[in-house]
N, C-alpha and C positions, 0 to 999 in steps of 0.2 A: 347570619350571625344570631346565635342563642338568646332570648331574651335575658336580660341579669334577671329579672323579679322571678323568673320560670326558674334560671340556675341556680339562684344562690337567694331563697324567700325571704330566709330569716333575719341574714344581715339586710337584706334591702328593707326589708320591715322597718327594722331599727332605727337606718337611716330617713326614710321614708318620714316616721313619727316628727321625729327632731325635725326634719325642714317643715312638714305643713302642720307643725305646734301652733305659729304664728295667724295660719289662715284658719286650723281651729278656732282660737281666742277672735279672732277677728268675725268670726260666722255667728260667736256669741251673742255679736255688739251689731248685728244687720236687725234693722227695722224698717218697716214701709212708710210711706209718706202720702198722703192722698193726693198733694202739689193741685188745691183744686183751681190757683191761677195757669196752670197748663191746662187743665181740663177747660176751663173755659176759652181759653187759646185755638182750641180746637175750630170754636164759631169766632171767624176773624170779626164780624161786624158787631155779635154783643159783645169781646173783646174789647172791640172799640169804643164801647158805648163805657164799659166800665172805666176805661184807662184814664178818657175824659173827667168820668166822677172823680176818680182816686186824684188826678191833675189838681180839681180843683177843690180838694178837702184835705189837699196837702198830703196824699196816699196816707191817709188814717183808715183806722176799721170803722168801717157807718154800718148802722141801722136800716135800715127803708121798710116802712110800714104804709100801706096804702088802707084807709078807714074809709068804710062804707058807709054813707050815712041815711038811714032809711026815707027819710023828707026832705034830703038836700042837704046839701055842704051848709046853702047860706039861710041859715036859721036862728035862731039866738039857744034853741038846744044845741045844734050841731057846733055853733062854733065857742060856747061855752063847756062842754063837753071836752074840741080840740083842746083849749088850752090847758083844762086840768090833767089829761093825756100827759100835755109834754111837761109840766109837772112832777106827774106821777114818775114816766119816764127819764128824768134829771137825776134822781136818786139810785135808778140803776149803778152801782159802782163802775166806776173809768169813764161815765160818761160824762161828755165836759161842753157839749154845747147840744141843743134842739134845735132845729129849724121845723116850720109848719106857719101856717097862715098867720096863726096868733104871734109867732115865736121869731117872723124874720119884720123887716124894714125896708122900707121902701121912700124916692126922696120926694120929699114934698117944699115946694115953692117957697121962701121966705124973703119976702121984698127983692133983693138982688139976689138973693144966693140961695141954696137948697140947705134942707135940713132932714135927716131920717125920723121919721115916723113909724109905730108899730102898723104890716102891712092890715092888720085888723085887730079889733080888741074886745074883751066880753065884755066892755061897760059899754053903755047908750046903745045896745043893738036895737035901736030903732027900726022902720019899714023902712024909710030913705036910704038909711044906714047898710043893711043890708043890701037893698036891690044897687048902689052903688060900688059898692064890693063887689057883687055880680057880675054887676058890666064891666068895673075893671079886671078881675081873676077872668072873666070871658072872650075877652077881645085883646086881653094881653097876649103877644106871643109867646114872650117868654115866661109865663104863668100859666095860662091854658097848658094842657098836658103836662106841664110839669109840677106843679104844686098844684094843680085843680085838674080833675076827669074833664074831658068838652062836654059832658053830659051834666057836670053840675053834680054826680052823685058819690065822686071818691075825691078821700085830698089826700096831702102824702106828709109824714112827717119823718125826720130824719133827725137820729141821734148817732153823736158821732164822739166816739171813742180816744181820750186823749191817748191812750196806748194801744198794742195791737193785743188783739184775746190770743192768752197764753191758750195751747194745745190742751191743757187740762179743765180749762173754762169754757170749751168751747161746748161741750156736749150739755152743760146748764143753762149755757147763754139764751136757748131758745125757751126752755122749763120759766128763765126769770122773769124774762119778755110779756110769754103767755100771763104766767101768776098774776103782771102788772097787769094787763089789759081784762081781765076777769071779768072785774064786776061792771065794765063797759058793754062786755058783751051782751050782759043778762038786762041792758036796756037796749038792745037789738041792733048794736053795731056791729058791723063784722072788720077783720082786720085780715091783712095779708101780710108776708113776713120774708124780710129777704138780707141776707147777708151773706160774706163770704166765708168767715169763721163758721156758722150755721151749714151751708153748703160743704164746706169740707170733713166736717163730721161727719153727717151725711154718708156721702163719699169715703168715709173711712170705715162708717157703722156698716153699708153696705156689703161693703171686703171682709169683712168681718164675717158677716152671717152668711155670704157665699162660700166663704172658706170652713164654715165651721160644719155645711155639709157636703158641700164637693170632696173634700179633701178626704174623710172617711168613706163615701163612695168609690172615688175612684182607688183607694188603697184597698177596699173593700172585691170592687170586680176585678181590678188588675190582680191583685192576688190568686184570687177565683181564677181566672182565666191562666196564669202561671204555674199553677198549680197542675191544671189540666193538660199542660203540655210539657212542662219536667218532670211531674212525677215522680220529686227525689228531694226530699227536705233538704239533704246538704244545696243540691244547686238552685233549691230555693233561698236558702240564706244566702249563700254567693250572691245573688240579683239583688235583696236587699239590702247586705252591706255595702258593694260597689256601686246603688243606688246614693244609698244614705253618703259615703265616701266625694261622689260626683256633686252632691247635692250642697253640702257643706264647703266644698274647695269652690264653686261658684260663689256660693255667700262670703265667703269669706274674700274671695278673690273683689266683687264690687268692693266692699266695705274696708279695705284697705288700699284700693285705688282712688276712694273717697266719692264713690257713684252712688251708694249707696242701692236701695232699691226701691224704685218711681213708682207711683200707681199702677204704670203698665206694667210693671215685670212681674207681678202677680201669677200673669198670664203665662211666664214663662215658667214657673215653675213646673205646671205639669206638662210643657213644651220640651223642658229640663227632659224629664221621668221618661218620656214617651221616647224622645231620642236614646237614650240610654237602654232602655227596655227592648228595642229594637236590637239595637247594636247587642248584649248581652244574647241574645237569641240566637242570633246569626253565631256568635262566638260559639256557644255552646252546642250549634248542628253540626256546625264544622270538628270539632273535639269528637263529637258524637260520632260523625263518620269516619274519622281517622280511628277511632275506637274499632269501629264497624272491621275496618281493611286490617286489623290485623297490627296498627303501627304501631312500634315499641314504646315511642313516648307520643302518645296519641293529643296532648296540650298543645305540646310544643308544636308537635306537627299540624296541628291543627291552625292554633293561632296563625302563623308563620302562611300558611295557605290562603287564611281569610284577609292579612293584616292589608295585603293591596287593595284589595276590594272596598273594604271597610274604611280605609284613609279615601279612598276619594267617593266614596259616598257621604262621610262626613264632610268634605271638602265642597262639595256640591249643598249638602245640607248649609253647610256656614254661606255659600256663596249667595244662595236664595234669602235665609233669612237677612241677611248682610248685607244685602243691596236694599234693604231698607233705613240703614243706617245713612245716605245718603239726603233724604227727603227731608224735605224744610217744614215738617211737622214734627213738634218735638215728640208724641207720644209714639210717631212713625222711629225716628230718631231712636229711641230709647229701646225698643221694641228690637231693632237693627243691631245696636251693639252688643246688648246684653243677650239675644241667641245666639249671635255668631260665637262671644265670648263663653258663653255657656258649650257648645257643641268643640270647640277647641277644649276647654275644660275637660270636658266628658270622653274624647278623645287618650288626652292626656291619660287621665289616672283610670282609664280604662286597661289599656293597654303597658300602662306604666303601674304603680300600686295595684291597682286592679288584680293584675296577674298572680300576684301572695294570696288572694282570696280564691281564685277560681282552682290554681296550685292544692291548696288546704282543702277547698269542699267538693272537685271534682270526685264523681261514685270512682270507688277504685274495683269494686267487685267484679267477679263473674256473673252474678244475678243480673248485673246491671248491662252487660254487654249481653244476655239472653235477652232481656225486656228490651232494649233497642235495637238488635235486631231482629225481633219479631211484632213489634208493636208501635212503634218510634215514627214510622215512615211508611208510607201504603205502598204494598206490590206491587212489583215493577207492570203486572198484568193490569191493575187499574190506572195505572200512571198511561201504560200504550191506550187503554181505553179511552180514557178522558182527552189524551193525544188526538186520537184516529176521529174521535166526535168532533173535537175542535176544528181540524185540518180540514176535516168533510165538510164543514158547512162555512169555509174558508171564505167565498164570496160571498154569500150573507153577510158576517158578520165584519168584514172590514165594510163592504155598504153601510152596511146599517150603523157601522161607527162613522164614516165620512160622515153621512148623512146628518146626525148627531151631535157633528161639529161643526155641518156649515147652518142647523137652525141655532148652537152656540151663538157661532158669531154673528147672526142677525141681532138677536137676544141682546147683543154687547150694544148697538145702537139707541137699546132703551133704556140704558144703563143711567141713572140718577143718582146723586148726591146728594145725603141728609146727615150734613154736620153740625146741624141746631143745637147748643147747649142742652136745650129741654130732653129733647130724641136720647141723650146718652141717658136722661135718667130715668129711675123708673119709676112709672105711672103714677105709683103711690107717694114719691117724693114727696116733700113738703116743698122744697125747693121747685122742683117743678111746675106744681101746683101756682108757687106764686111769679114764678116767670107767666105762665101762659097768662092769669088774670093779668100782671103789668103790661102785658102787651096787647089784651083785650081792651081795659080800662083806662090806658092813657098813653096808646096811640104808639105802643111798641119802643123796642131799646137796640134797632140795627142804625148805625151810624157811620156815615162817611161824610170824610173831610176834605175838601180844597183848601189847598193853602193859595194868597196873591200874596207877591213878594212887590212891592213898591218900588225897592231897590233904595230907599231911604228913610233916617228916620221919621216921627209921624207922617209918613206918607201916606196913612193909614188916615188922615185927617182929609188928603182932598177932595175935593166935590165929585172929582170923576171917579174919585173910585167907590165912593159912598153910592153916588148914581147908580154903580157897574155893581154892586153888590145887590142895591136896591135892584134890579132887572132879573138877575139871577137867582135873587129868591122871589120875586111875583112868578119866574117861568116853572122854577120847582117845583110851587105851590099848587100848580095847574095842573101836575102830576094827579093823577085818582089815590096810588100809593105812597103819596107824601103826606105825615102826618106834623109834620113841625122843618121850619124851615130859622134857621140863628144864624145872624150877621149883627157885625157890631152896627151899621147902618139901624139897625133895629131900637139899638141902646140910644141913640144917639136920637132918634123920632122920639123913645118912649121919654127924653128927659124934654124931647121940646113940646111933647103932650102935657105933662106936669106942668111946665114953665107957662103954659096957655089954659090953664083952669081945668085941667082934664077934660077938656071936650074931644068927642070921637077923631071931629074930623081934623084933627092939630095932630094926629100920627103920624107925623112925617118930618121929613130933614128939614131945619127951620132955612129960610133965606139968606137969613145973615150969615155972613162966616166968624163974624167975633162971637155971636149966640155960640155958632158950632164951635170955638176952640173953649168959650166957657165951658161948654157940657162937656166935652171931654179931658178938661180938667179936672171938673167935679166927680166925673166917673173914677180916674187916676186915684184923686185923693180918698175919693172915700171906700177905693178897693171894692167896687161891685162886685157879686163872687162870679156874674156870667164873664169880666173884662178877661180874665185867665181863659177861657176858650173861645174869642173871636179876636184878640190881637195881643201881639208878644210885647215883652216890656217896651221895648219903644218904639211901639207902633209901626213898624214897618212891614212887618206880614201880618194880615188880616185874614181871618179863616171863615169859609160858608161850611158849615155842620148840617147837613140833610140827616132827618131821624123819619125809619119807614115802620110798620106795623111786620113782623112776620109773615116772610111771600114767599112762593116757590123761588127757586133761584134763576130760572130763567128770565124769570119778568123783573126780579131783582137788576139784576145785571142790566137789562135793558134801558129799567126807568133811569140808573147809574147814567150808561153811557151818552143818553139821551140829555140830563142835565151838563155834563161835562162839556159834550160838542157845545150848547149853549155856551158854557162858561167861556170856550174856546172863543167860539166868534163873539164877542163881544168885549174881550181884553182890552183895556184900555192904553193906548200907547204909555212904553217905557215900562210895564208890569211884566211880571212873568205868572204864568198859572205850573204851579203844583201839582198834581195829582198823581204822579208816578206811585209814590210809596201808599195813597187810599187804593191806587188800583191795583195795587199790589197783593195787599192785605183782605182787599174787600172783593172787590172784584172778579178776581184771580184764583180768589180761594178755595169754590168747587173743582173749577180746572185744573189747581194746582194737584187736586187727590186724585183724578183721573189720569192729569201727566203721571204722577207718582207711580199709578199703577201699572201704566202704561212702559216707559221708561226702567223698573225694576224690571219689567216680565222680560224685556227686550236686551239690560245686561246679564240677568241671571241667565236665560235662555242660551246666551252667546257665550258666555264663560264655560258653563255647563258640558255645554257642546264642543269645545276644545280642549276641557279637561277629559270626557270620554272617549275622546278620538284619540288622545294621546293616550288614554289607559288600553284602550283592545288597540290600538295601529289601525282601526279603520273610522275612517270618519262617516262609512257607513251606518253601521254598529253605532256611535255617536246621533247621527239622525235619527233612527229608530227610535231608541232611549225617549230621544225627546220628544218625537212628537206624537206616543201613545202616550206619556204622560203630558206634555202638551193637548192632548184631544181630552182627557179628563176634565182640566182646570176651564180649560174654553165652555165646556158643557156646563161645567156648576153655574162658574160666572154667566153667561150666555142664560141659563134656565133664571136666574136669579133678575136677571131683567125683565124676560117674559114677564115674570109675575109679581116685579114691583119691589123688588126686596133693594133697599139702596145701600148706594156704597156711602161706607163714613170712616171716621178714625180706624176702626179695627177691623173692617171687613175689605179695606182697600188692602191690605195687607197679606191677602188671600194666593192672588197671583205669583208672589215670589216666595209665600212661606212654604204653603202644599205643593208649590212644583219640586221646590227646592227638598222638601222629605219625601215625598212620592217617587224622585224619580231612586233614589236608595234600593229598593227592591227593584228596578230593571236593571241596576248597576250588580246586584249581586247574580240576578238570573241569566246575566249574559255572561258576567263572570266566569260562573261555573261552566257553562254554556262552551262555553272557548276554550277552558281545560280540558274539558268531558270530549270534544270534537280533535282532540289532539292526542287522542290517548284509542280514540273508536274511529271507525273505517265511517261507518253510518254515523251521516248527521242525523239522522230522523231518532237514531238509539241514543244519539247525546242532550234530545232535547227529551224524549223521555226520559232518561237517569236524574237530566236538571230538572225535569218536573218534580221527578220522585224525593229526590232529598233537598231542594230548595222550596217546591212547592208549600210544606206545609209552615215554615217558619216563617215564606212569606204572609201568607192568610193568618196566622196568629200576628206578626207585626201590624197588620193591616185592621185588622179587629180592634188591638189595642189602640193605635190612633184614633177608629172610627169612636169606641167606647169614650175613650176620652176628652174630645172634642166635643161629644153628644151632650157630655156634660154640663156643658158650657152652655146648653140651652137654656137651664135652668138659671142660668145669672139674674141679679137685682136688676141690671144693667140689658138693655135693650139690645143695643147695637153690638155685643159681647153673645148674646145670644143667638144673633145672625151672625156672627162669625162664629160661634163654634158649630151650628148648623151645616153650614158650608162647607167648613174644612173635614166635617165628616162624611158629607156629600163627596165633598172630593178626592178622599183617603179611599172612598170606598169605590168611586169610578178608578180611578187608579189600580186598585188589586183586580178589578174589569180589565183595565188595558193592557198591565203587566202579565196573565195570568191566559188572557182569551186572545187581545189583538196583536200582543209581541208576538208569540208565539206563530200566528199567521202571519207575518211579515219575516222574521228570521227561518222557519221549519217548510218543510216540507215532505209527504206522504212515503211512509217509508216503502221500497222496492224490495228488502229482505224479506226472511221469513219471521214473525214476532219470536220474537225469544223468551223465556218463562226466566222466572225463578229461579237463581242457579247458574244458570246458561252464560 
């Protein structure tokens, strides 16, 4: 059947305009989003650590400011200092409360009942005064590390935003910040600065300045390199109108589905170009060749030749990025639908509009049919040559490719996981910067939760479970890498230390139980801000909060499972212990990027493999396919362990993106391969013909991926860098497999006489 856009251009034009008017205007109105609460999703435990703040400041926008104080927190400089800070800091606009040493309250005794008191204040800073402050902010648990360094030399203050910072406020937010704290600095305090309006700027300004030179390079060498292999202005424009055409109907297509486009899809954009570029190449050798043979409508017949080949290499391309869309990480997630949906796009108005473009700008000359046949494609005498080398050192090079795959999968063994918030950003962040100090200076922000469930209200009030709390945080604490251990048992010791004159040794759960149902009335009524993360409104589930300093994740996982089995044996009859959904989150969450990769490589692989055995009738041919480009992807990944490179957000992604576009070119070389052999007596003359006229569009799609991806080296962004390293790694083993090792697996040494030129 004729294609319409090839029969009849000008009406399908027409109509064409008038349906995608809609998804123009829509492509208008596409903007990116930095989403930097997904980005930090990525690290489940500082995740957690946030989710908890936002819990308990009522998910408002805060501040966090950690102040270095060069003689100590407790000084009558340092702490008269703090409170003109928070002060200064009040005035900031939207901001509607300060908390810090001077700025919160804490209860203090009064005959029967408590009363809140300022936890410190700059009048009477006395020596007494001070060194009692000390010992309390030092021996408190829930003060030490959290409003005071264990060192005594940072404190932290927190202003918290009665609205959320509009998008437009956010890139001053940290200029206003700064300007306050100025002339603090220049009497030698230093300050660290953390927020999440701040962070996603960040994060946005990044994308920004990656895009504002990526995007000219790569339009820059991809041209350059287009150029060099068409050779013909018109079907250079052809490639960049149905570029621009694809480019637009994707945008437009998210932004009226209401997806919009996420930090990650960024990345798809030149994922978009590169698929497309490929695919356009391939179209245009095939046209080329029917041109070559003589055909009378050499488009049509051309298209029409490639369009099987090309549907399930696209097919195969959506099915790899695609089974990304399955993973329980949303930038895994987002990454998954919007390629698949992009390469169905590209698909579409390729072969659909598309075709009015290629129709209009294909050469129509004579000049043009001399220059491709005598310059287009290398003779058939270098094609047998580069054959006969290949075929001759046949065992060699599949050795030496096994080989190459079984030190891969060694390689895959050492394989590691580095999805630290920090890791994605880059070095110079500011954000960065002041995560690594909070975690140096006040004992890190990875957090996992037990939940006990009572099974009643204030059940959360008995002895034994107060006991059963108390045991579980002395055995956490034991831990090397526990740096803060929270249970309401805590709140309830720290009110019957108050209620006994503050002395050390009164930290503890008082004897009486009417003491203990006062105190946690007292705690109730006067809304302590820790009651919101160690027991729920009515006390019936009570939570132990483990907070660790930044650790490999093996030994993470470990000190985890280690506190939990405790928690286990020692449940108090009639409780239940929680921890499914922390191990979930926490736990689970290296593993989970390893299943991920794991699991994608293993549907895309299987899918893959039944759609090319249905395309050639052999499930021969089908194995092949895969597993020289299977031997590619094993080798990058595999080398990438050797040498430490870890897997995270984007680079786990690897295994099912580059199998899924790599294996495109053995899908067209076998293609051709399997006409050529049905048409020629010698198999050995049909692999050299598909050398000859596939070979070089392959290595030009191959190029262009490798250039493009390489780009990606240069990102703001860390772990964006090792995946575009990679996938160039692996683009370029790939045109190795397809080019060297297929070849020795399907061919064999011709028995005729070589044939020239002509022949």
């Amino acid at each position: 059947m004729k294609n319409p856009f090839l029969a009849k251009p000008i009406r399908m034009a027409i109509a064409t305009f008038i349906c995608l008017t809609p998804l123009f205007y829509m492509a208008s109105t596409a903007n990116f989003s930095s989403q930097a609460q997904k980005l930090l999703a990525t690290d489940e435990r500082q995740f957690e650590a946030f989710q908890k703040l936002r819990d308990i400041i009522n998910h408002q926008d805060v501040l966090m400011i950690s102040m270095y104080c060069p003689k100590g927190v407790f000084n009558e400089s340092a702490i008269q200092t703090l409170h003109e800070i928070g002060g200064d800091l009040g005035e900031i606009q939207g901001v509607s409360d300060i908390k810090s040493l001077t700025r919160s309250t804490k209860p203090v005794r009064s005959g029967l009942s408590f009363d809140m008191v300022p936890l410190a204040t700059p009048q009477k800073l006395d020596k007494d005064t001070l060194e009692a402050l000390e010992n309390y902010c030092l021996t408190n648990p829930l003060i030490r590390n959290v409003m005071v360094s264990a060192d005594g030399m940072h404190t932290l203050i927190l202003a918290t935003f009665s609205e959320s910072i509009a998008t437009n406020r956010q890139a001053s937010l940290l200029e206003e910040v700064t300007h306050h704290l100025a002339r603090w600095r220049l009497r030698g305090f230093e300050f660290h600065i953390l927020a999440l309006p701040i962070a996603e700027f960040e994060v946005r300004q990044s994308i920004k300045k990656d895009i504002q030179w990526m995007l000219p390079t790569l339009v820059l060498g991809i041209t350059a390199m287009l150029v060099g292999f068409v050779k013909s202005k018109r079907l250079l424009i052809y490639v960049l109108l149905q570029s621009c055409l694809s480019l637009v109907c994707g945008l437009g297509l998210m932004s009226l589905i209401g997806k919009g486009i996420p930090l990650s899809g960024w990345l798809m954009l030149p994922f978009w170009a590169t698929i497309q570029w490929t695919l356009l190449i391939h179209c245009i050798s095939a046209c080329d060749q029917c041109r070559e043979e003589g055909q009378e409508d050499p488009i049509d017949t051309g298209i029409n030749r490639i369009f099987k080949s090309a549907f399930f290499a696209l097919l195969t391309t959506a099915v790899g990025i695609g089974s990304l869309a399955s993973s329980p990480v949303p930038f895994i997630r987002e990454m998954g639908w919007m390629g698949a949906t992009g390469v169905v796009v590209i698909f579409l108005t390729t072969f659909g509009p598309g075709m009015i473009f290629l129709r209009l700008f294909f050469p129509r000359t004579s000049i043009y049919l001399a220059y491709i046949a005598s310059t287009k494609r290398p003779s058939i005498e270098k094609s047998q040559h580069f054959m006969a080398n290949v075929l001759g050192a046949k065992k060699l090079i599949l050795t030496g490719t096994f080989c190459l795959v079984i030190i891969g999968f060694a390689g895959l063994q050492y394989a590691k996981v580095d999805i630290h918030i920090k890791s994605f950003l880059n070095e110079e962040s500011h954000t960065r910067r002041g995560l690594e100090h909070f975690d140096k200076a006040f004992g890190g922000a990875n957090i996992f939760q037990m939940e006990i469930d009572t099974g009643r209200p204030n059940g959360a009030h008995q002895r034994k479970v107060l006991k059963y709390l108390e045991v579980i945080q002395r055995r956490a604490e034991e831990n090397k890498g526990v740096s803060g251990v929270y249970t309401y048992a805590q709140l309830l010791a720290m009110m019957h230390q108050i209620w006994r004159g503050d002395t050390p040794s009164s930290f503890h759960l008082p004897e009486s139980d009417l003491l203990l149902g006062t105190f946690a009335s007292v705690l109730q009524m006067k809304k302590y801000p820790f009651m919101r993360a160690l027991v729920d409104g009515q006390s019936q589930k009570t939570y132990v909060v483990v907070r660790t300093p930044d650790m490999e994740s093996k030994a993470y996982l470990s000190l985890i499972r280690g506190i939990v089995d405790v928690a286990k044996k020692e449940l108090p009859e009639g409780c239940s212990l929680n921890v499914q959904q922390g191990l979930h989150q926490v736990m689970e969450s290296d593993r989970r990027m390893l299943n991920s990769l794991l699991h994608s490589a293993i549907w895309t692989s299987g899918i893959i493999f039944v759609l090319l055995s249905l395309l050639w009738r052999s499930p021969k041919l089908g194995m092949m396919a895969l597993l020289v480009n299977m031997a590619a992807v094993v080798m990058v990944l595999g080398g990438a362990g050797w040498i430490g490179i870890p897997f995270n957000t984007f680079t786990v992604m690897i295994g099912a993106m580059a199998f899924g576009i790599a294996v495109d070119d053995a899908v067209h070389f076998i293609s051709h391969w399997q006409s050529q052999r049905q048409t020629m007596r010698d198999p050995h003359r049909a692999l050299v013909e598909t050398l000859r006229v596939k070979g070089r569009p392959i290595v030009f799609t191959s190029l262009v991926l490798v250039l493009t991806f390489a780009v990606f080296t240069g990102s703001s962004f860390p772990p964006i860098r090792s995946f575009g390293g990679l996938c160039a790694l692996a683009f370029a083993a790939a045109l190795f497999t397809t080019c060297i090792v297929l070849p020795c697996l399907i061919g064999v040494r011709s028995t005729q006489p070589q044939a020239t030129d002509g022949t």
